[in-house]
PDB file of N, CA, C and O in Angstrom:
ATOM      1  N   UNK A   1       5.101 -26.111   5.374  1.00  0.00           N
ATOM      2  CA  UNK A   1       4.095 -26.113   4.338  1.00  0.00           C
ATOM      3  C   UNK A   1       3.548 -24.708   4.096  1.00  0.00           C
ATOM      4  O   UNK A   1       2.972 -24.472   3.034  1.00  0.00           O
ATOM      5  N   UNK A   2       3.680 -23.883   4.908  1.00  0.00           N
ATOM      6  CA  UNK A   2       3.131 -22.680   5.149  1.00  0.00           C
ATOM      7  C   UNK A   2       4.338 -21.989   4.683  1.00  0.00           C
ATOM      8  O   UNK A   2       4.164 -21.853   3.471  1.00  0.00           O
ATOM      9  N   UNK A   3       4.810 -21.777   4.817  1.00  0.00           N
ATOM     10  CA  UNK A   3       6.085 -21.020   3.264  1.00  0.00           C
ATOM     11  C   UNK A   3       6.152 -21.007   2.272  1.00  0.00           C
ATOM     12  O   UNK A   3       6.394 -19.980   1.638  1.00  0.00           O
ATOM     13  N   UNK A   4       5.899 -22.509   1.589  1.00  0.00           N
ATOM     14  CA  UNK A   4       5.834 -23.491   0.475  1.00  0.00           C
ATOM     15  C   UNK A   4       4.808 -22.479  -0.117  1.00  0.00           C
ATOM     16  O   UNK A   4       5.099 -21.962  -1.195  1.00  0.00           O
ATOM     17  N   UNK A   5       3.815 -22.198   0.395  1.00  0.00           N
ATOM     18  CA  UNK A   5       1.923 -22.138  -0.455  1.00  0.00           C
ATOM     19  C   UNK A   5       2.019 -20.492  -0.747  1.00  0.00           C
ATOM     20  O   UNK A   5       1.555 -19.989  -1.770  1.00  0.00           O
ATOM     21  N   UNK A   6       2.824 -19.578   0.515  1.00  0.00           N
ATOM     22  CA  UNK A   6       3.248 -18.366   0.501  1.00  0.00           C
ATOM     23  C   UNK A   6       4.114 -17.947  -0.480  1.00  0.00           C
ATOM     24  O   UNK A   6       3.939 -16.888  -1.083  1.00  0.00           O
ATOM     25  N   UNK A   7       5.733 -19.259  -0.851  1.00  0.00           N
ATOM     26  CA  UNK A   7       5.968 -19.037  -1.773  1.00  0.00           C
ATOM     27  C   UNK A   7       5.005 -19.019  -3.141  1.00  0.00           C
ATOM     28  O   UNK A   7       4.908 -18.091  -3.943  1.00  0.00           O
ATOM     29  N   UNK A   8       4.630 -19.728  -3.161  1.00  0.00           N
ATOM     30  CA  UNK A   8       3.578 -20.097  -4.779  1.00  0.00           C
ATOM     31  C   UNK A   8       2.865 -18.882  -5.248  1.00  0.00           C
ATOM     32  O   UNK A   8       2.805 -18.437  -6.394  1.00  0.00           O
ATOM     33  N   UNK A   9       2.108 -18.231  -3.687  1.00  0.00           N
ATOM     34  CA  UNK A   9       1.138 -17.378  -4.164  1.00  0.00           C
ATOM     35  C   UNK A   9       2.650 -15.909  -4.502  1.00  0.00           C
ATOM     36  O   UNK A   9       2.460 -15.152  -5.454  1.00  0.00           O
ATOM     37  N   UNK A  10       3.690 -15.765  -3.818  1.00  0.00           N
ATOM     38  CA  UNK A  10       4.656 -14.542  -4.301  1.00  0.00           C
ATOM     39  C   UNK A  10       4.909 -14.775  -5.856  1.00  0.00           C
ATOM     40  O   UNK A  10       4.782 -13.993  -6.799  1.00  0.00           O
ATOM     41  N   UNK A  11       5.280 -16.010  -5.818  1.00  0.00           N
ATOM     42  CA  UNK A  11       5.494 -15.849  -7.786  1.00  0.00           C
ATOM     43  C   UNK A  11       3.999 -15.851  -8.106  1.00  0.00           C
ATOM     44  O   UNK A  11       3.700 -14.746  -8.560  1.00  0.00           O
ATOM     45  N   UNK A  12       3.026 -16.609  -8.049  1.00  0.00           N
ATOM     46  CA  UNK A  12       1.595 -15.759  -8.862  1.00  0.00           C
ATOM     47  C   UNK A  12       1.340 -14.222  -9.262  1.00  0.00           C
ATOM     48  O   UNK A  12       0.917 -13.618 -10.248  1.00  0.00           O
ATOM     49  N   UNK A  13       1.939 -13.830  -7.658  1.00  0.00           N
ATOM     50  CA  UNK A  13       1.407 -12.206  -7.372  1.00  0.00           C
ATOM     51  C   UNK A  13       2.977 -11.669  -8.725  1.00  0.00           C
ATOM     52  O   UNK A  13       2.593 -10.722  -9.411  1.00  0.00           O
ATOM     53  N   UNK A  14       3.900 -11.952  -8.954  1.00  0.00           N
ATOM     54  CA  UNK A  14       4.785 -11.426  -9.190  1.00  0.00           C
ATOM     55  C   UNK A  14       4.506 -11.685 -11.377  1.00  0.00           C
ATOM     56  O   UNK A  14       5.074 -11.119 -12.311  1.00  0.00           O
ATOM     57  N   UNK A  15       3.595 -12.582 -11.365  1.00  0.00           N
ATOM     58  CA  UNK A  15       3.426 -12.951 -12.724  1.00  0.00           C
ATOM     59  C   UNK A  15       2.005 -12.019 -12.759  1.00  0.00           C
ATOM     60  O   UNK A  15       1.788 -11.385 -13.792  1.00  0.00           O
ATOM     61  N   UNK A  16       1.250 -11.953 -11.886  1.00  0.00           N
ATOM     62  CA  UNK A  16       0.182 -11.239 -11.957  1.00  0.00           C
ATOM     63  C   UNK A  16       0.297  -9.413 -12.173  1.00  0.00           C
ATOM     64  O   UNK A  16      -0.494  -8.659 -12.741  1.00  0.00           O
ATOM     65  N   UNK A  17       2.097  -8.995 -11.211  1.00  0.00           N
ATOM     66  CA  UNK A  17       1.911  -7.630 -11.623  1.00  0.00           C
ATOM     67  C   UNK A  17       2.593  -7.350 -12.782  1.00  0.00           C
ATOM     68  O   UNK A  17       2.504  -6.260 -13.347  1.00  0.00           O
ATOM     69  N   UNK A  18       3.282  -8.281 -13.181  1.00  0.00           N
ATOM     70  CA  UNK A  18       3.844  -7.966 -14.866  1.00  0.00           C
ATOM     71  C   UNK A  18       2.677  -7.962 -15.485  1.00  0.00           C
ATOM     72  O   UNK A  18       2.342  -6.905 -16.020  1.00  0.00           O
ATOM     73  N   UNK A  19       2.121  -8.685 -15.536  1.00  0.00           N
ATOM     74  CA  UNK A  19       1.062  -8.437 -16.814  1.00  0.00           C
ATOM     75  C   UNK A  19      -0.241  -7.681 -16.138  1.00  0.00           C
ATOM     76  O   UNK A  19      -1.274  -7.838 -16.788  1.00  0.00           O
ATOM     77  N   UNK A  20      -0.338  -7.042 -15.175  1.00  0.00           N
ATOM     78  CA  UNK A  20      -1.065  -5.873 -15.226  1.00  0.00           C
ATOM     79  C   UNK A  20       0.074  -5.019 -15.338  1.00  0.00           C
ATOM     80  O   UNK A  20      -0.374  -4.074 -15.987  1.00  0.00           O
ATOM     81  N   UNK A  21       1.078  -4.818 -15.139  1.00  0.00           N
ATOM     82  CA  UNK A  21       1.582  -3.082 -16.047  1.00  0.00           C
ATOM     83  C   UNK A  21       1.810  -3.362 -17.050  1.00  0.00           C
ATOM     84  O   UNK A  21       1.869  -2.346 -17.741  1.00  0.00           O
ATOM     85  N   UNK A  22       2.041  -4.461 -17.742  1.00  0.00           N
ATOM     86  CA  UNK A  22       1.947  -4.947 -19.377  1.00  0.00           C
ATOM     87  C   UNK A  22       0.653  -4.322 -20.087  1.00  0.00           C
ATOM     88  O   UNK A  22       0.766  -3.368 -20.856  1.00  0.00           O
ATOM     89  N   UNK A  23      -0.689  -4.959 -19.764  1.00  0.00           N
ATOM     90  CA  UNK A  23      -1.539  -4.664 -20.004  1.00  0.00           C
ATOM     91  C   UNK A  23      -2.360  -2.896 -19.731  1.00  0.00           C
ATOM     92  O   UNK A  23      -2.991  -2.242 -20.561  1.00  0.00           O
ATOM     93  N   UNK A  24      -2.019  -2.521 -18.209  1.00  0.00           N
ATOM     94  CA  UNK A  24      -2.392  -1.004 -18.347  1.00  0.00           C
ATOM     95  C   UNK A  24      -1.190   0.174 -18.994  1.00  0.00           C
ATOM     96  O   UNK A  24      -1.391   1.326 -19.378  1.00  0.00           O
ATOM     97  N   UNK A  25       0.072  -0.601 -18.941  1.00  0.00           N
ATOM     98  CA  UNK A  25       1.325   0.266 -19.491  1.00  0.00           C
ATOM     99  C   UNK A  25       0.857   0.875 -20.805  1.00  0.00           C
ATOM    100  O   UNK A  25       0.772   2.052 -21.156  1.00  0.00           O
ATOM    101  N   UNK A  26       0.510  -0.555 -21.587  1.00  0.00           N
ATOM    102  CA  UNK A  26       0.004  -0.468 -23.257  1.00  0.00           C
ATOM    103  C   UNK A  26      -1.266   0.807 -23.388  1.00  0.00           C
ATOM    104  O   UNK A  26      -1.301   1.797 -24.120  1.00  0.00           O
ATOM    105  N   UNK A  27      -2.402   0.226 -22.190  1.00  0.00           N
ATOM    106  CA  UNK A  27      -3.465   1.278 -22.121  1.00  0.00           C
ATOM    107  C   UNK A  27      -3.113   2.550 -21.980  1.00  0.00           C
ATOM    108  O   UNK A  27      -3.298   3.233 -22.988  1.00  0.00           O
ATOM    109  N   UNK A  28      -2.534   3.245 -20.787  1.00  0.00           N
ATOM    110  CA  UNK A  28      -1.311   4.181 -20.560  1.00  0.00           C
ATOM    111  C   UNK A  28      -1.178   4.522 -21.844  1.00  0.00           C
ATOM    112  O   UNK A  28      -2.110   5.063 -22.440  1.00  0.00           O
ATOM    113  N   UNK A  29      -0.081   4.269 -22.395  1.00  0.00           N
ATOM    114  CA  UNK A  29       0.492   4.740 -23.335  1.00  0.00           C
ATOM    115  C   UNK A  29      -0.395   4.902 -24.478  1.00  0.00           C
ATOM    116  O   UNK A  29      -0.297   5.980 -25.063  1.00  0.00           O
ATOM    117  N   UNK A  30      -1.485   3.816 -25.048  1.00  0.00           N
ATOM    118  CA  UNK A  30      -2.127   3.834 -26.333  1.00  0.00           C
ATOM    119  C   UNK A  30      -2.331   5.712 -26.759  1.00  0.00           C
ATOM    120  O   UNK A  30      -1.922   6.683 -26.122  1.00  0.00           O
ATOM    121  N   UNK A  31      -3.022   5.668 -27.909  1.00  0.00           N
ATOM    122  CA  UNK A  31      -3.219   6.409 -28.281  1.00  0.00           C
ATOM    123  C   UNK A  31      -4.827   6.688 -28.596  1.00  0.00           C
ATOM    124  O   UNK A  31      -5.506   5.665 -28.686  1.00  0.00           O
ATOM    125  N   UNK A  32      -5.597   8.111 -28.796  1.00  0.00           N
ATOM    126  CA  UNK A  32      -6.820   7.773 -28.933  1.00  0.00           C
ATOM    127  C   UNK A  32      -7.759   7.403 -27.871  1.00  0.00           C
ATOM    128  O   UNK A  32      -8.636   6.571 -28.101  1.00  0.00           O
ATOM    129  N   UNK A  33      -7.632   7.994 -26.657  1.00  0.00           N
ATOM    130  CA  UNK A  33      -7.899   7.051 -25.151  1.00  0.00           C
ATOM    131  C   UNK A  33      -8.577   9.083 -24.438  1.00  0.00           C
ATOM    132  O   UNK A  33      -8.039  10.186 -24.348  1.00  0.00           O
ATOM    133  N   UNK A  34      -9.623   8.650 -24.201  1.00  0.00           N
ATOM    134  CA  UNK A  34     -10.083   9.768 -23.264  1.00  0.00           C
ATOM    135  C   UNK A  34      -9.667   9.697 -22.348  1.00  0.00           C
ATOM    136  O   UNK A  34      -9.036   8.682 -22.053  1.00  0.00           O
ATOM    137  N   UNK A  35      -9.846  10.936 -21.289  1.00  0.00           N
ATOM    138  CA  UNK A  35      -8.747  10.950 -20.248  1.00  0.00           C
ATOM    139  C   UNK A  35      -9.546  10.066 -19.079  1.00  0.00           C
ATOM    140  O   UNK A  35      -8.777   9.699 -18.191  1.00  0.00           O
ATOM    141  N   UNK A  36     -11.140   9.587 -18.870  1.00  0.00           N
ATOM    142  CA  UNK A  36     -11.272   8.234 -18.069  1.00  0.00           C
ATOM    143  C   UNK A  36     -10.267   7.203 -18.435  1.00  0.00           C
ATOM    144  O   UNK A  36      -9.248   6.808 -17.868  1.00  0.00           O
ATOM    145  N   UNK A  37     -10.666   6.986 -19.194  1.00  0.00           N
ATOM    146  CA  UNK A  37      -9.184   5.769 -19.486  1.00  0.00           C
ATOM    147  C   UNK A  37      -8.090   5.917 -19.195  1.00  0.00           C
ATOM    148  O   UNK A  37      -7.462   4.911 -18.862  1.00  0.00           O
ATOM    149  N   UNK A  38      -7.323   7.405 -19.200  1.00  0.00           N
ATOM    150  CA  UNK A  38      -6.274   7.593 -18.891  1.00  0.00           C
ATOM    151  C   UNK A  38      -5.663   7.587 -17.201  1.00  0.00           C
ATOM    152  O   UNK A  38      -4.613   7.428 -16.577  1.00  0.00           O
ATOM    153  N   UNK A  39      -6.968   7.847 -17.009  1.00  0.00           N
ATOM    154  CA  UNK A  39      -6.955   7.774 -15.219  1.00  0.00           C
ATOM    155  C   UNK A  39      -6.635   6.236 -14.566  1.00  0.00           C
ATOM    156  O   UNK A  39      -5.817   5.888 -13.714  1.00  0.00           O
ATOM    157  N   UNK A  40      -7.787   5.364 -15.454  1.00  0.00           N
ATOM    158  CA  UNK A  40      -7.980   4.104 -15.285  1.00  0.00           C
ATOM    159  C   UNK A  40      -6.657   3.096 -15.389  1.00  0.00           C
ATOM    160  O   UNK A  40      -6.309   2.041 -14.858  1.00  0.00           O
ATOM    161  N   UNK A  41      -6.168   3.935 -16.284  1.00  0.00           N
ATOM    162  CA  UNK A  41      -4.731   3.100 -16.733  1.00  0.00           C
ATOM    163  C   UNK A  41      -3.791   3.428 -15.841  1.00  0.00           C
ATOM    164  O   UNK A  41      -2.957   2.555 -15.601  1.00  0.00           O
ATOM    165  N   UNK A  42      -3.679   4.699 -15.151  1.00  0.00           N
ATOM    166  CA  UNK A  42      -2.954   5.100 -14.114  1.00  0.00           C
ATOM    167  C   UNK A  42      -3.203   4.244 -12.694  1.00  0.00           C
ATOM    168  O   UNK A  42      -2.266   3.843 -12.004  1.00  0.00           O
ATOM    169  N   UNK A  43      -4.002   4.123 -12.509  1.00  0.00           N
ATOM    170  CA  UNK A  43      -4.658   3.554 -11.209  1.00  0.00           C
ATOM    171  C   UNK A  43      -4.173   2.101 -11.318  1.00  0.00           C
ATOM    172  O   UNK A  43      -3.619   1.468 -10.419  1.00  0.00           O
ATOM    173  N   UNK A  44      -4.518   1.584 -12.788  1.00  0.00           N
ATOM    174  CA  UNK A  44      -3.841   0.015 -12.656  1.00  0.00           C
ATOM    175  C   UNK A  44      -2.612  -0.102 -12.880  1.00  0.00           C
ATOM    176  O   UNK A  44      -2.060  -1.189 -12.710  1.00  0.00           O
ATOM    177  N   UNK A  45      -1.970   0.938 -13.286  1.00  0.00           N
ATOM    178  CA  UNK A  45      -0.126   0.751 -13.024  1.00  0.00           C
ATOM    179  C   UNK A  45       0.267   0.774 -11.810  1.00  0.00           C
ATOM    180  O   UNK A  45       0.983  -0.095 -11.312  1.00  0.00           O
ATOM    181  N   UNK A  46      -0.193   1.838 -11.185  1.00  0.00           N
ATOM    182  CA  UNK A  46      -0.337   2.130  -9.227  1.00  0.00           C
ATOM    183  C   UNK A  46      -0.031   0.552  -8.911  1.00  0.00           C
ATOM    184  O   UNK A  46       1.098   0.092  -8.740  1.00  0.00           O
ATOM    185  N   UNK A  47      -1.526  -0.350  -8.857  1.00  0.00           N
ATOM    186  CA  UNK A  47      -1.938  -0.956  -8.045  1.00  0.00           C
ATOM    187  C   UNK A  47      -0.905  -2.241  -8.805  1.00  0.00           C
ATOM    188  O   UNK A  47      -0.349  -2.943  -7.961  1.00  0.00           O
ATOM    189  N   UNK A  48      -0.611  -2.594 -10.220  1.00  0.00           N
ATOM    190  CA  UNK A  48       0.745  -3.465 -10.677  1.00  0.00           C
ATOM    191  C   UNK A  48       2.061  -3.140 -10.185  1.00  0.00           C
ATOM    192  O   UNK A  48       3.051  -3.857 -10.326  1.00  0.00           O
ATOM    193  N   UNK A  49       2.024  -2.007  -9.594  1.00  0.00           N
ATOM    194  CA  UNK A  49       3.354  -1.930  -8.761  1.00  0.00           C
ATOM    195  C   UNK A  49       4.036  -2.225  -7.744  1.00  0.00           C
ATOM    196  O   UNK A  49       5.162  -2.586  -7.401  1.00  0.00           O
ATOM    197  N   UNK A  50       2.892  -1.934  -7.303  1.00  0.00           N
ATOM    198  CA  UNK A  50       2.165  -1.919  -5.176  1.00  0.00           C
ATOM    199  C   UNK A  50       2.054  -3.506  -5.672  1.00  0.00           C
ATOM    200  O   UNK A  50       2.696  -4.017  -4.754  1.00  0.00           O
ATOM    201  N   UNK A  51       1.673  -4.580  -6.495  1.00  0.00           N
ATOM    202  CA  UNK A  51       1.373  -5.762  -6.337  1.00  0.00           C
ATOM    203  C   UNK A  51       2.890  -6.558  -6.344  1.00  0.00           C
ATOM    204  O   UNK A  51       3.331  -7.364  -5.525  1.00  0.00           O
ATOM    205  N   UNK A  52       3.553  -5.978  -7.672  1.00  0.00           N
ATOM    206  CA  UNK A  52       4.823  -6.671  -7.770  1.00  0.00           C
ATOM    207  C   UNK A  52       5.845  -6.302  -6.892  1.00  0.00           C
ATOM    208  O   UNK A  52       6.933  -6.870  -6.990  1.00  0.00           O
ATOM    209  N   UNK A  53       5.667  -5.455  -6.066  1.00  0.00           N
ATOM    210  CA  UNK A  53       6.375  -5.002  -4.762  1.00  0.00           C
ATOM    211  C   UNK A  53       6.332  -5.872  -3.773  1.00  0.00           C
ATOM    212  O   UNK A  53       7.337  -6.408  -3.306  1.00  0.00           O
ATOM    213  N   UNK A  54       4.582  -6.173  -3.191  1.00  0.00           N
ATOM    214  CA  UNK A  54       4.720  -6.965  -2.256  1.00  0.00           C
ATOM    215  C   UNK A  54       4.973  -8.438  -2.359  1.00  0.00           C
ATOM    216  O   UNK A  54       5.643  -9.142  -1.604  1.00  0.00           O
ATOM    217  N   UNK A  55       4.307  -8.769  -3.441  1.00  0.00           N
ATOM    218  CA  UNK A  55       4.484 -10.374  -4.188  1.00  0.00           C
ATOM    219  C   UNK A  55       6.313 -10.750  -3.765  1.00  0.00           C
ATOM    220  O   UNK A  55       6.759 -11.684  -3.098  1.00  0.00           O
ATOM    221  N   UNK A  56       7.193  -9.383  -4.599  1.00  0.00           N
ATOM    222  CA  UNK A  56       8.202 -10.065  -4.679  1.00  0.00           C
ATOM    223  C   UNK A  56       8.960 -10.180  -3.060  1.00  0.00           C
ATOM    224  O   UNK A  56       9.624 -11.194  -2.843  1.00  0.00           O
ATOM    225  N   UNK A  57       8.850  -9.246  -2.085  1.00  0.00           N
ATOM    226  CA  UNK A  57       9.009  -9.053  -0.842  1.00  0.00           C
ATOM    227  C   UNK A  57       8.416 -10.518  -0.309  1.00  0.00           C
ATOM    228  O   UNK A  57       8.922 -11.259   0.534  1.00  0.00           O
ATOM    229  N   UNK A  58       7.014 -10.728  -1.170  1.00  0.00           N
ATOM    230  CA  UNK A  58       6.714 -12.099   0.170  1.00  0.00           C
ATOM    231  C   UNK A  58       7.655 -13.361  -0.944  1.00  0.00           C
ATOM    232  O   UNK A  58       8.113 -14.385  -0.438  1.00  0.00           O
ATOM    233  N   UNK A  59       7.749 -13.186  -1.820  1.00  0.00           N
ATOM    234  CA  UNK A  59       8.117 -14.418  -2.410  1.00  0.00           C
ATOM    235  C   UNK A  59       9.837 -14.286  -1.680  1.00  0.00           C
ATOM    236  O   UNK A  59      10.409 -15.328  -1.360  1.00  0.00           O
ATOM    237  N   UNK A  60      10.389 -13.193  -1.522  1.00  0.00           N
ATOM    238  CA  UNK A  60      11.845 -13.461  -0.978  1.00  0.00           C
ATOM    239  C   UNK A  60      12.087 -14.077   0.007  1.00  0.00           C
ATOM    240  O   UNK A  60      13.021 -14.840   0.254  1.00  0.00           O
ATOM    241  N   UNK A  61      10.487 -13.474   1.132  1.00  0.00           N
ATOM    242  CA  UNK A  61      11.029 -14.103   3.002  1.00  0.00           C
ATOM    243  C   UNK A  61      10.642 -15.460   2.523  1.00  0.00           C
ATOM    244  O   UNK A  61      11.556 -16.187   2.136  1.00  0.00           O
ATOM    245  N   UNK A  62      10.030 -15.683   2.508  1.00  0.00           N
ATOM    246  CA  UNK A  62       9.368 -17.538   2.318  1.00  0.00           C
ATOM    247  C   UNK A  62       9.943 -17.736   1.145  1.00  0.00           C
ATOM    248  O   UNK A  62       9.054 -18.452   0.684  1.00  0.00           O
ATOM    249  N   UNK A  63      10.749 -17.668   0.267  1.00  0.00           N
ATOM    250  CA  UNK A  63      12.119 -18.669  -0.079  1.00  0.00           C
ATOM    251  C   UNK A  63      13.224 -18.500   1.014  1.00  0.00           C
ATOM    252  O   UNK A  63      13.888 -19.461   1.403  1.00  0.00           O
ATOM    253  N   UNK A  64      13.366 -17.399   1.425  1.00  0.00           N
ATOM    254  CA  UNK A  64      14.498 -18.039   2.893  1.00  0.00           C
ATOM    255  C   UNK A  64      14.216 -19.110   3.755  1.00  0.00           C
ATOM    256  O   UNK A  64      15.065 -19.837   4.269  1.00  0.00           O
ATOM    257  N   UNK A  65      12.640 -19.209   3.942  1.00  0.00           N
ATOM    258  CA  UNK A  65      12.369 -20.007   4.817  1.00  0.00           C
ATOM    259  C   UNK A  65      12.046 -21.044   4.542  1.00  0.00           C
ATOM    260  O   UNK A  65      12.005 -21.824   5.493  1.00  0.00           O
ATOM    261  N   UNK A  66      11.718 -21.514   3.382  1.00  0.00           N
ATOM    262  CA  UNK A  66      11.261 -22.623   2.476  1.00  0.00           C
ATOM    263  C   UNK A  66      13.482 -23.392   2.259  1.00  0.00           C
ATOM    264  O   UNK A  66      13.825 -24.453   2.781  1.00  0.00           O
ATOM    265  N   UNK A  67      14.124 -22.813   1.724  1.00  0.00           N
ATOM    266  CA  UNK A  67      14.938 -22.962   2.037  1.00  0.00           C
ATOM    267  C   UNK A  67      15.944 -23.508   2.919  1.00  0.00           C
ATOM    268  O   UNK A  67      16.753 -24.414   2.718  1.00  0.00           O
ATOM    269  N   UNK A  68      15.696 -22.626   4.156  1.00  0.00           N
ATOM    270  CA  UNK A  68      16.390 -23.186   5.288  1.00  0.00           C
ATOM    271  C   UNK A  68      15.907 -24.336   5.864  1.00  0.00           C
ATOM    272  O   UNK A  68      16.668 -25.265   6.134  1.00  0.00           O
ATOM    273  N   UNK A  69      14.683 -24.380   6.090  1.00  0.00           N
ATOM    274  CA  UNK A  69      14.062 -25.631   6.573  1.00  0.00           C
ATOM    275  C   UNK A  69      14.149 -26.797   5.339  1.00  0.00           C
ATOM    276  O   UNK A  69      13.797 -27.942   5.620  1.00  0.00           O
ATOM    277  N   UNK A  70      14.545 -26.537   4.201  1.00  0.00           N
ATOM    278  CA  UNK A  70      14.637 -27.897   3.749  1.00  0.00           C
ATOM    279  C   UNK A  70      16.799 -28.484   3.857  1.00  0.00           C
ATOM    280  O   UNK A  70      17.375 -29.559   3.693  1.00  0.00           O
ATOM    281  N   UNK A  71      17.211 -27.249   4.161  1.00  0.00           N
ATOM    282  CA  UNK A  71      18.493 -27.797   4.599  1.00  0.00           C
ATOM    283  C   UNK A  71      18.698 -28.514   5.585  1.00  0.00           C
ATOM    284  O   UNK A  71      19.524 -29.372   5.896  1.00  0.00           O
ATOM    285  N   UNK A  72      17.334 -27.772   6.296  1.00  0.00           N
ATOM    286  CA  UNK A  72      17.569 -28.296   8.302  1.00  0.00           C
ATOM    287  C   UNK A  72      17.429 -30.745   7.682  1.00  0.00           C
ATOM    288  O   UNK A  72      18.012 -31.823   7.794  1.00  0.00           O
ATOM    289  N   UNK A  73      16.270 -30.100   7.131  1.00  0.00           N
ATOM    290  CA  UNK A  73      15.474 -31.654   6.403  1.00  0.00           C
ATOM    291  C   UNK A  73      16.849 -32.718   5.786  1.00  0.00           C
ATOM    292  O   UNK A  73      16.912 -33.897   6.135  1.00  0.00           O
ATOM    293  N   UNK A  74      17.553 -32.290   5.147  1.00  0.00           N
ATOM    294  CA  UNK A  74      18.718 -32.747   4.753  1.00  0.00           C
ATOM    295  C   UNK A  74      20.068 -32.549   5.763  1.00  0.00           C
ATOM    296  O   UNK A  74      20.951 -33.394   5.621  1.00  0.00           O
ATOM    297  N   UNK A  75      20.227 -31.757   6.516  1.00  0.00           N
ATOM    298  CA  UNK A  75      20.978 -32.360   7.451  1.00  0.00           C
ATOM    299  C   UNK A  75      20.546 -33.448   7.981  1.00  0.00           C
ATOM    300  O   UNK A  75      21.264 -34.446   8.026  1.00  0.00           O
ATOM    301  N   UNK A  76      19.229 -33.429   8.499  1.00  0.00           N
ATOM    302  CA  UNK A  76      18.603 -34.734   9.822  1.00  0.00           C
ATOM    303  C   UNK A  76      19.012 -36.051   8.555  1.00  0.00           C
ATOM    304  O   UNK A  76      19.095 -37.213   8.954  1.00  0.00           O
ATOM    305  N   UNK A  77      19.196 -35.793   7.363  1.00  0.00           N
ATOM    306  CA  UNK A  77      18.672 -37.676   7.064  1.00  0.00           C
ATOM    307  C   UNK A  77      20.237 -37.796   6.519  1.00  0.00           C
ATOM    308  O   UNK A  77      20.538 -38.919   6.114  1.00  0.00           O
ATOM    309  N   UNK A  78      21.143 -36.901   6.468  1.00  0.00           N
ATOM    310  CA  UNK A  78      22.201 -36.783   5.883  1.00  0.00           C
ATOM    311  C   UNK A  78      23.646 -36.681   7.188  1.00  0.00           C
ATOM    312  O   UNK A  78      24.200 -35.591   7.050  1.00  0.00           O
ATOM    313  N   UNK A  79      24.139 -37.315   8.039  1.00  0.00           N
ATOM    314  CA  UNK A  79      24.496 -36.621   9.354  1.00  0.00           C
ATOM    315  C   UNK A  79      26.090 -36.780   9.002  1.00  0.00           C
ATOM    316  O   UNK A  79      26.585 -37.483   8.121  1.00  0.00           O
ATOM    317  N   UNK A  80      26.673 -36.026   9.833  1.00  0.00           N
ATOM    318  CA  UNK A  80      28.316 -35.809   9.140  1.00  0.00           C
ATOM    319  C   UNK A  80      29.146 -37.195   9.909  1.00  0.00           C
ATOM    320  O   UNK A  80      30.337 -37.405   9.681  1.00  0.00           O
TER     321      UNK A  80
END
């Protein structure tokens, strides 16, 4: 169950850092933007990166493990 909830929150985190570099990319880039903003927009691309990095790292181990243990689950009720 504890993989399962780990998985869920890796794809959240992984939908969460697309659309923060979606959203600060656009800022980033806009036009017309003092350079606070420009900082600001930097800092939240940083931290959408660093997010979709680890998100996708945790969403990989806990689908291995979410995974394997549901094969283990289907061997036991399935036997050769």
């Amino acid at each position: 169950m504890f993989w399962k909830i780990a998985f869920g929150l890796g794809i959240l985190g992984i939908i969460l850092g697309i659309i923060l570099l979606i959203v600060f990319g656009k800022m980033f880039y806009g036009a017309g933007f003092q350079s606070n903003d420009e900082d600001l927009a930097f800092g939240g691309l940083l931290i959408g990166i660093i997010i979709l990095i680890f998100s996708f790292l945790l969403a990989a181990v806990s689908g291995i493990f979410v995974l394997r243990n549901s094969k283990k689950e289907w061997d036991a009720k399935n036997p050769k």
